[in-house]
N, C-alpha and C positions, 0 to 999 in steps of 0.2 A: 638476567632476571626479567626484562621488560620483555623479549620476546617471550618466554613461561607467562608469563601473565596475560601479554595479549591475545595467546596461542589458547590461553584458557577461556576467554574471554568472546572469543571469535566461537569457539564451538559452543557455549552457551546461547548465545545469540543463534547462532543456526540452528542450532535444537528448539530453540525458542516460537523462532521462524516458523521452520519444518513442521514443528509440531503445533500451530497458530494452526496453519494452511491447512492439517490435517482436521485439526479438528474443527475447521470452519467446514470442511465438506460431512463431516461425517454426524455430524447434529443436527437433529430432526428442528429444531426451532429455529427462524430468523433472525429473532434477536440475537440470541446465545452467538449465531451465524458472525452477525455483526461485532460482537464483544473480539469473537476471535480475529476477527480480519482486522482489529484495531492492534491486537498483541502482534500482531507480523507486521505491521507498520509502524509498531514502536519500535520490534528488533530489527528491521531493517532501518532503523535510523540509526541506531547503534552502532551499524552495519559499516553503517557514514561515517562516524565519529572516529571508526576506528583504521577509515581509510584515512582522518586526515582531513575530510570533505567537510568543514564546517558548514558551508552554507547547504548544502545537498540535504544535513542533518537536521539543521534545523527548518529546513524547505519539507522535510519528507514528518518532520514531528508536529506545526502546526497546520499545512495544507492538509495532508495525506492524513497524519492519528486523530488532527483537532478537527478539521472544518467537512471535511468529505466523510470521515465517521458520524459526526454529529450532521450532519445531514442525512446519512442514509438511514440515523436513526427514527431522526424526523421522519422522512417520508414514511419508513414503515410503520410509526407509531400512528400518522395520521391516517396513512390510505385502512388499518385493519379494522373490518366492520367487528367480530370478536375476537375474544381469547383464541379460538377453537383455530382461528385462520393463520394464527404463525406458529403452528406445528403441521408439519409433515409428512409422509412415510419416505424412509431413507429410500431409495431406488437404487440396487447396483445394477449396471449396464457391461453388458460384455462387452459391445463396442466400443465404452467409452475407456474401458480396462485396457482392450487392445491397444485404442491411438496411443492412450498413456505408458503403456509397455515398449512402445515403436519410438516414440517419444523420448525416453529414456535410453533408447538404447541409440538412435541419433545425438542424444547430446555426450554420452557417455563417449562414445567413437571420436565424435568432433572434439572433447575436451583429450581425448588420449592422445589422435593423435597431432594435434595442434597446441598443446598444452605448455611444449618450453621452450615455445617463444617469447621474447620479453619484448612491449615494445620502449620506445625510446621517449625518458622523459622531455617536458620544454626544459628550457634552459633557466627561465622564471617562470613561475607560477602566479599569476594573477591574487591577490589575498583578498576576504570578503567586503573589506572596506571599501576598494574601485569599483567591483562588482555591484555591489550596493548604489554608488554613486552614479555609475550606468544606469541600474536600471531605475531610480527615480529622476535622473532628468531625463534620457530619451524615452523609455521606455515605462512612461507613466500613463498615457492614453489606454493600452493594451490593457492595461491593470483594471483599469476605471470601468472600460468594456465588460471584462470579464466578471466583475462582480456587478455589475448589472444585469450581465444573462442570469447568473447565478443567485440574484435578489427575485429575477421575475420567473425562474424556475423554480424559487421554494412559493412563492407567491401563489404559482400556476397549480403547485401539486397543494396549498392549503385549499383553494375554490373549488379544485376537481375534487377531494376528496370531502369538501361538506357534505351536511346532514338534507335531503332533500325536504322544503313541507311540505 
């Protein structure tokens, strides 16, 4: 019964996905843009949970759906002068139809014919609590770094984007 459920569960999430991705490309508005790139980074946390990947999950549902959406929000709500500038015209492109067709059909290939191979798990697996404990004591400097570019980058896009007098 667990695997019926997970088996159900896995293809809602990739429908979820799939259809996030699609309809981030195919909506003439940025924002809407942005709403959907947030639902494929929720079901790809899902994605996580259901590999077992606790910290990957919760790594991909506050970085990736909370902090990098809500930022992109930001920038676009601050840099549009109006309404008028976060709509569109959809553009299909042949070329870009082609790579994507070539594209699919190299991953298709690669996934058939390399597909049953399994590889070999560790012996133990690392659980989130050491992981955790790594990375705040070595690995606390990076951290500190990173949300300082990432404070004087939303900082940089509120200045560039004021109102001239």
């Amino acid at each position: 019964m667990s695997e019926t459920v997970n088996g159900v569960v896995f293809v809602i999430l990739a429908f979820a996905s799939i259809g996030g991705a699609v309809g981030m490309l195919t909506t003439r508005n940025i924002i809407h843009a942005a709403f959907w790139l947030l639902e494929v980074m929720v079901a790809v946390g899902g994605l996580y949970l259901l590999l077992s990947a606790e910290f990957l999950a919760v790594v991909q549902i506050l970085v990736y759906a909370g902090a990098i959406s809500v930022l992109m929000l930001f920038a676009i709500m601050l840099t549009l002068r109006c309404r008028e500038d976060s709509v569109c015209p959809v553009e299909i492109s042949i070329g870009g139809g082609v790579l994507s067709a070539v594209f699919g059909t190299v991953m298709y290939v690669a996934v058939a014919r390399y597909g049953d191979r399994i590889a070999e798990m560790p012996a133990s697996v690392p659980d989130t609590a050491a992981l955790g404990e790594l990375l705040f004591t070595k690995w606390a400097l990076p951290f500190e770094v990173a949300s300082l570019v990432l404070l004087v980058a939303l900082v940089g896009a509120v200045w560039w984007s004021r109102e001239e007098d």
